[in-house]
C-alpha positions in Angstrom: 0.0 0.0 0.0 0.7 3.9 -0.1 3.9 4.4 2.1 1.9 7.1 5.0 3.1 10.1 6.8 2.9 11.0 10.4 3.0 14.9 10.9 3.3 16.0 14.9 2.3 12.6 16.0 3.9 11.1 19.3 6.7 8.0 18.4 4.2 5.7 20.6 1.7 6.5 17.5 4.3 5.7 15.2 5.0 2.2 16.9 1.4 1.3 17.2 0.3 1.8 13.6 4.2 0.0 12.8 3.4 -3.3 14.8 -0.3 -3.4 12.5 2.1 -3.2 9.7 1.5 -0.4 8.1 4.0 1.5 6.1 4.3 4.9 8.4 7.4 7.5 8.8 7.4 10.0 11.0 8.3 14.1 10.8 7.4 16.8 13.0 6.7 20.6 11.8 8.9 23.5 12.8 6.0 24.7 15.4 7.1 21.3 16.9 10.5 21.4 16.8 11.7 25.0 16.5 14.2 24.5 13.3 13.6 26.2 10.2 13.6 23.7 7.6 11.7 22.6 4.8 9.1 19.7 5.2 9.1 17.3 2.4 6.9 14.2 2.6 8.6 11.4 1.9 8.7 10.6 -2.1 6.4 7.4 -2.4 3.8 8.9 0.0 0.0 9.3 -0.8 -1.2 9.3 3.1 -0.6 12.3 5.4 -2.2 12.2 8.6 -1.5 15.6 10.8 -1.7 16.8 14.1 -2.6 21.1 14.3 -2.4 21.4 17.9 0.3 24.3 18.3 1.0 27.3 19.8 -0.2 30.7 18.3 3.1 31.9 16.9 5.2 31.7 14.2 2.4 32.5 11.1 5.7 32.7 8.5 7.1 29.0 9.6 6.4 26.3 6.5 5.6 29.2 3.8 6.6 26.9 0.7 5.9 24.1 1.7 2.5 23.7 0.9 2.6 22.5 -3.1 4.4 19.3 -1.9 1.5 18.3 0.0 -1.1 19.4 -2.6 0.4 17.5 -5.0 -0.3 14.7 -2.9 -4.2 15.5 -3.6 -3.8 16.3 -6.7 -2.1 13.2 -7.7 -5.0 11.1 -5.8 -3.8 10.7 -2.0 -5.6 11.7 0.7 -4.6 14.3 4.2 -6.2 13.8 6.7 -6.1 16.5 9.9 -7.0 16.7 13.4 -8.0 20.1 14.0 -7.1 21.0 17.6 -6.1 24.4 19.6 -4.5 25.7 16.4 -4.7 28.5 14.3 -5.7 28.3 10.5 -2.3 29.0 9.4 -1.1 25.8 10.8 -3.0 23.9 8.5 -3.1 25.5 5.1 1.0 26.6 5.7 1.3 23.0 4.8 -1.6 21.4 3.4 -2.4 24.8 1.2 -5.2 27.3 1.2 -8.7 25.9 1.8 -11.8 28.4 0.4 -13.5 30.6 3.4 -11.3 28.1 6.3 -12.2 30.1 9.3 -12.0 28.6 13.2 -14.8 29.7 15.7 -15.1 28.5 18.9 -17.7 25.6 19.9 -18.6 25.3 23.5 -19.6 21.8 23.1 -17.3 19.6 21.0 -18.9 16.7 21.7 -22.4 17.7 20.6 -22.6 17.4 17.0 -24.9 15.7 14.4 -22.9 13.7 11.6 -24.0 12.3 9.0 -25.2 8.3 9.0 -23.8 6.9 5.4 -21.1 4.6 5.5 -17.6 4.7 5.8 -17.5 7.7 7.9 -20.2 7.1 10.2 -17.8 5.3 12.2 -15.5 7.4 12.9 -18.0 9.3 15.0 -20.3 6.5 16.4 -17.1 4.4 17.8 -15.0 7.8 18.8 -17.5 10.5 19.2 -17.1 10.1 23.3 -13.7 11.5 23.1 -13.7 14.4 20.8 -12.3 17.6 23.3 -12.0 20.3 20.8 -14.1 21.0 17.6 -13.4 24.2 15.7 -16.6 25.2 13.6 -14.9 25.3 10.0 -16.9 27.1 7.7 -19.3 29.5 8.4 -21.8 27.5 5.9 -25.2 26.7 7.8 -27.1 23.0 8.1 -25.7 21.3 5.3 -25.1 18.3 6.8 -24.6 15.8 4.5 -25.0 18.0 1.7 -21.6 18.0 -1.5 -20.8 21.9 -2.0 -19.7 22.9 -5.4 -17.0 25.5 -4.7 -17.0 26.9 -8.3 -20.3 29.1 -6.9 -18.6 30.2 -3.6 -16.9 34.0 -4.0 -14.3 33.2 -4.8 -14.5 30.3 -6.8 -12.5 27.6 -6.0 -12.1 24.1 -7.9 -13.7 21.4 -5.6 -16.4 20.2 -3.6 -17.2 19.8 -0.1 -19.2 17.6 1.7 -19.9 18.4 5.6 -19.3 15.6 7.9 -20.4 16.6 11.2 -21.8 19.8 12.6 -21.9 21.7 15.6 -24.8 21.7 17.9 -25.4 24.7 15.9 -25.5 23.9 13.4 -21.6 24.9 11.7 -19.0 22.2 10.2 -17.0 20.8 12.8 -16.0 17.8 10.2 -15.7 18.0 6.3 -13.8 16.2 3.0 -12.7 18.6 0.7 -12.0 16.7 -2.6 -9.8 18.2 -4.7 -7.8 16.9 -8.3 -7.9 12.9 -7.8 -8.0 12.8 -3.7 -9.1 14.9 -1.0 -8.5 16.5 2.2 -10.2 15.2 5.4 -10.7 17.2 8.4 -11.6 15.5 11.9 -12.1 17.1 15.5 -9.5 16.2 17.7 -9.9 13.2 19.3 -7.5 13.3 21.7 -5.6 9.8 22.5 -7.7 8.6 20.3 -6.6 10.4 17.2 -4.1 7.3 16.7 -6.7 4.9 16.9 -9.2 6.8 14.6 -6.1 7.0 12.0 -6.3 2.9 12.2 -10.0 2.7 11.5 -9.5 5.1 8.9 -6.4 3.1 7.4 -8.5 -0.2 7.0 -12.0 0.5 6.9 -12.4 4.3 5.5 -9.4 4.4 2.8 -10.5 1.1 1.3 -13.5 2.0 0.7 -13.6 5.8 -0.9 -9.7 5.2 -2.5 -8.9 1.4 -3.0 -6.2 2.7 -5.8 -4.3 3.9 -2.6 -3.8 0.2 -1.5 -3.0 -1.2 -5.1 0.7 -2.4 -5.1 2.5 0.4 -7.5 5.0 -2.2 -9.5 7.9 0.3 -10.2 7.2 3.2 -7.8 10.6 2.7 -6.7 12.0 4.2 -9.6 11.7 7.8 -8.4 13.7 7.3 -5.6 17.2 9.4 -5.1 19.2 6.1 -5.7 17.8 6.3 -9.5 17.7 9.5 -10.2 20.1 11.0 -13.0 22.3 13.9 -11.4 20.5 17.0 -14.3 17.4 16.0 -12.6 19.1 15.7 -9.3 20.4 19.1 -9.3 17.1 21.1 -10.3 15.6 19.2 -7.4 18.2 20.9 -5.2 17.8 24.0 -6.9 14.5 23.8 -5.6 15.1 23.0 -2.0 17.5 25.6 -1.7 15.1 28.0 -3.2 12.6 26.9 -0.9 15.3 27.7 1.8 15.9 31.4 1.1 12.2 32.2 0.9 11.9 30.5 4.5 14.8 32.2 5.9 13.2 35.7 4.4 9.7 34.6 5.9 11.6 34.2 9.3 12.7 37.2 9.2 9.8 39.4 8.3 7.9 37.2 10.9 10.7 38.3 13.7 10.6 41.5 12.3 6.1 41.7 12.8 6.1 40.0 16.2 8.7 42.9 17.7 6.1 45.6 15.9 3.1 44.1 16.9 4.5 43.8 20.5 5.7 47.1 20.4 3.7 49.7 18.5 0.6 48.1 17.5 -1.1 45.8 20.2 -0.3 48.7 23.2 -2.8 51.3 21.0 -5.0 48.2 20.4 -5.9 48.2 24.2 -7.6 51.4 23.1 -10.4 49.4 21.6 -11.2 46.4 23.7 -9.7 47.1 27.4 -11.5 48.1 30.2 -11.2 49.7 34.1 -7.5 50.3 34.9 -6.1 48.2 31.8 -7.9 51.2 29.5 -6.7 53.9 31.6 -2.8 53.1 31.5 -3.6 52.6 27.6 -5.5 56.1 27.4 -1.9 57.4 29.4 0.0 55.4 27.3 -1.6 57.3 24.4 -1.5 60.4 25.6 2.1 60.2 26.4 3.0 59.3 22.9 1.0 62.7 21.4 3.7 64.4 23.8 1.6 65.8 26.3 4.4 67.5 28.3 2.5 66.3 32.4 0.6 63.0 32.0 -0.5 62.8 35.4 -2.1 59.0 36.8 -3.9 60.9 39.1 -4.6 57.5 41.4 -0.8 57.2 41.5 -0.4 60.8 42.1 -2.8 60.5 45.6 -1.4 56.8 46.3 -0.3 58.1 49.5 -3.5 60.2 50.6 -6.6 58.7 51.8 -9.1 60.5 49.7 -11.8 59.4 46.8 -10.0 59.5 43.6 -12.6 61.1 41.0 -11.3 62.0 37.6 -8.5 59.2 36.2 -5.8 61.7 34.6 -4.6 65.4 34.3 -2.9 67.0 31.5 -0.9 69.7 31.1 1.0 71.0 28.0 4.0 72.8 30.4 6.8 71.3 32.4 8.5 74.2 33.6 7.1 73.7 37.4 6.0 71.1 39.7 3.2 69.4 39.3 1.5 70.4 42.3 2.1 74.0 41.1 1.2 73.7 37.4 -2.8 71.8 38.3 -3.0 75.2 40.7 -1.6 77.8 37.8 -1.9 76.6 34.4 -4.8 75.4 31.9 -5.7 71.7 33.4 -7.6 69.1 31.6 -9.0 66.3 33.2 -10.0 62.8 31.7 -12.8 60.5 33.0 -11.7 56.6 31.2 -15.1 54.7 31.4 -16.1 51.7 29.2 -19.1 49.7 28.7 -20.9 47.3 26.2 -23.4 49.9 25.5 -23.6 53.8 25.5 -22.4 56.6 27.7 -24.6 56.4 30.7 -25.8 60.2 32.0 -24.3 59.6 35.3 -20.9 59.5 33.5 -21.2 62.7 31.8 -23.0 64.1 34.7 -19.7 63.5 37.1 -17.6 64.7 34.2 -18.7 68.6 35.1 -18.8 67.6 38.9 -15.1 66.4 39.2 -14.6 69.8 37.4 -16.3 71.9 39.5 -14.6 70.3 42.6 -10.8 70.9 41.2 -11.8 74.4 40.2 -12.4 74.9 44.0 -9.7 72.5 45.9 -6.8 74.1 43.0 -8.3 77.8 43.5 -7.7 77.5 39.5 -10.9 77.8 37.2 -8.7 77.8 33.6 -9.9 73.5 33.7 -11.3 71.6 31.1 -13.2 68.4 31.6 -13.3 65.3 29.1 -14.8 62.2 29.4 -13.3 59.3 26.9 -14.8 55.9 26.7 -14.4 52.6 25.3 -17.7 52.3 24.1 -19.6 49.5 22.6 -16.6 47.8 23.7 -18.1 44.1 22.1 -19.0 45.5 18.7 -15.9 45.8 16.0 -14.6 49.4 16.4 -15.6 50.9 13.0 -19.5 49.9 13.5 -19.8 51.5 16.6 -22.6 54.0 16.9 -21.5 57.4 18.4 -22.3 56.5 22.2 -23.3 60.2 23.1 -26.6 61.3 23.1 -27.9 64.6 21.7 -28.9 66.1 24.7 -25.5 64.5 26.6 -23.7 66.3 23.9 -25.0 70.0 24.0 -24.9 69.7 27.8 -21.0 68.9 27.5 -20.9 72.0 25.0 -22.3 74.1 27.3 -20.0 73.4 30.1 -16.7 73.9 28.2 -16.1 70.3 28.5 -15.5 67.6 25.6 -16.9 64.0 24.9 -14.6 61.4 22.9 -14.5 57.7 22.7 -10.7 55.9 22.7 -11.5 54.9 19.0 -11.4 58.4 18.1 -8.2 58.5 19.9 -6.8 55.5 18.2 -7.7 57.2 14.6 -5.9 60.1 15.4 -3.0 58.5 16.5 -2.9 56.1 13.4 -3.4 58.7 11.4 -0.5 60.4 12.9 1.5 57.7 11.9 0.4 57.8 9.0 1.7 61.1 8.8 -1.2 63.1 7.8 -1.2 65.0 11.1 1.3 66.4 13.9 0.9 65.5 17.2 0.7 68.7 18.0 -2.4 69.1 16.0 -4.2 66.7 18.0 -2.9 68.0 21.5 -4.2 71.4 20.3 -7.8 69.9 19.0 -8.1 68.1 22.2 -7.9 71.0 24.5 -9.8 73.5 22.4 -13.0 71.3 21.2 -15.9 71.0 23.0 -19.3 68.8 22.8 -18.3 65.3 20.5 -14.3 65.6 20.1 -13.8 64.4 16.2 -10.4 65.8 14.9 -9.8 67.1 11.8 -7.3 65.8 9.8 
């Protein structure tokens, strides 16, 4: 039969489908093993079976790789995959891209419908007990059962898919993808069990859907290295080493957008989807970066007092003096952070002029301007959120001098900085001179 691949299995699994004398060999991906290599199945193989249960990192690793294994398909073998805690990277990086792939979360792996027509029924009546993770797939609804011709999906892709097993509900938690002459097969993860589901699928699925897999292939021997003439020889090197320098590259530009990420992007990202004291070091955070000269955490500015800490942060474009001098002298602007699933509530714009009123007092210093900035409709995707001031909470802000902004807002301005299409300064200056709903202009 087909000589079959193990991808990220454990070398017990390799043992046990050995002693039932099947033809396996064994390779692990660079997720697994930490080396940047290529991953080449081994030349005879039509039968992958692989692992995706790996950590969230390294989206570049196995770039390349990919048209050895679809060839696989396309020549009339079969992958089969056990979707676990992965990301969808892991598995088209090396199987290649599959049309609308996309994992959602199911709360209840075990809970699925699949379908009852022989062979694949038994995967899930003799193994269903011990599936512990089952991504929903596609976002294709009750179609259990069902063969999807791709050619009508946007964009069109050549093959058809046929749903497995769904989710309790509803979504594809199992599906075969046939593309070319074979087909790709993806299973929940079964656990301990995934070696023992391989089995079943080794002598009771395979025979069944692809008996040419188990025909003896007389002279498949032939394309082995020990054959080979050396002008054919070298382009296959030629190739690897090819393959080589566009990983190494991919390495790098993957180094290079984790340290970004980590460093410029996800800190502003917080803008949009943290809340209580998370948001506000973000907001400071921010603020700092548009080179406010005094960004003053005002809970760690009374740590040592025993008072109620109102407002969350005081700014002040002047660093000539102390700070205690400058919120008692100079123009002061204080920020409220709130958040919330919904709207501004009117008790948060309410306290905005209150905290105001009481600094204007305690500081002896009425040059004070008061804004509240939110992280509102904190669950919805930023750029659908509704503006999460009312009318009425919006003129009343206007009329007390005071300003109205949400963190998105803030995270525009500051992309858009970036971006270069506006100074910091610009923004420093809009932000203490606007009033009512703070939009800047750019």
């Amino acid at each position: 039969m087909a000589k079959i691949l193990l991808l990220d299995f454990e070398e017990g699994d390799f043992r046990y489908l050995l002693d039932k004398k099947f033809d396996v060999e064994l390779k692990e991906t660079n997720w697994k093993t930490g080396k940047i290599e290529s991953l080449i199945p081994p030349q005879d193989c039509k039968i992958v079976f692989y692992q995706a249960n790996l950590t969230n990192y390294g989206t570049g690793l196995h770039v390349g790789d990919a048209e050895n294994f679809e060839k696989i398909v396309a020549d009339g073998g079969a992958i089969i995959c056990f979707v676990g805690n992965s990301q969808e990277y892991h598995l088209t990086n090396i199987i290649g891209e599959i049309p609308q792939l996309k994992f959602e979360e199911n709360k209840l792996p075990d809970k699925i419908y699949e379908i009852k027509d022989k062979p694949f029924n038994a995967i899930f009546s003799q193994f269903r007990a011990f599936i512990s993770h089952a991504y929903e797939l596609f976002q294709t609804h009750d179609n259990l059962g069902k063969n999807l011709n791709l050619n009508e999906w946007d964009p069109p892709y050549d093959g058809e898919l046929q749903i497995l097993a769904e989710s309790y509900k509803n979504y594809p938690v199992s599906a075969i993808l046939r593309k070319g002459k074979g087909f790709y097969l993806l299973l929940p993860w079964f656990g301990e069990k995934n070696v023992e589901v391989a089995e079943l699928i080794l002598s009771q699925v395979l025979p069944e859907i692809s008996p040419h897999l188990f025909a003896q292939e007389q002279y498949n021997w032939l394309d082995s290295y020990e054959y080979i003439f050396p002008g054919l020889l070298d382009i296959y090197k030629q190739m690897e080493e090819e393959n080589e320098r566009h990983r190494q590259n991919m390495l790098r530009l993957e180094e290079k957008t984790e340290e970004i990420k980590s460093n410029e992007q996800e800190p502003f990202n917080r803008l949009l989807v943290a809340q209580g004291a998370e948001l506000r070091q973000a907001v400071i955070r921010a603020l700092k970066y548009l080179n406010w000269l005094n960004v003053v955490d005002v809970d760690e500015y009374w740590k040592r007092v025993i008072r109620i800490k109102e407002e969350d942060i005081w700014l002040v474009d002047e660093d000539e003096k102390s700070v205690e001098e400058l919120i008692r002298s100079s123009h002061l602007t204080l920020l409220t952070v709130r958040s919330g699933k919904g709207g501004a509530a009117d008790e948060d714009c309410l306290l905005l002029q209150r905290y105001k009123g009481r600094r204007m007092q305690e500081f002896d210093n009425t040059k004070m301007k008061a804004i509240l900035i939110g992280n509102y409709f904190s669950q919805t995707e930023a750029k659908l959120r509704e503006v999460p001031f009312t009318e009425a909470q919006i003129n009343e802000a206007s009329k007390d001098g005071n300003g109205l902004m949400t963190t998105y807002e803030l995270f525009k301005a500051i992309k858009t900085e970036k971006e270069k299409k506006i100074s910091k300064e610009a923004i420093r200056e809009q932000m203490k001179n606007k009033v009512g709903l703070i939009i800047f202009d750019y």
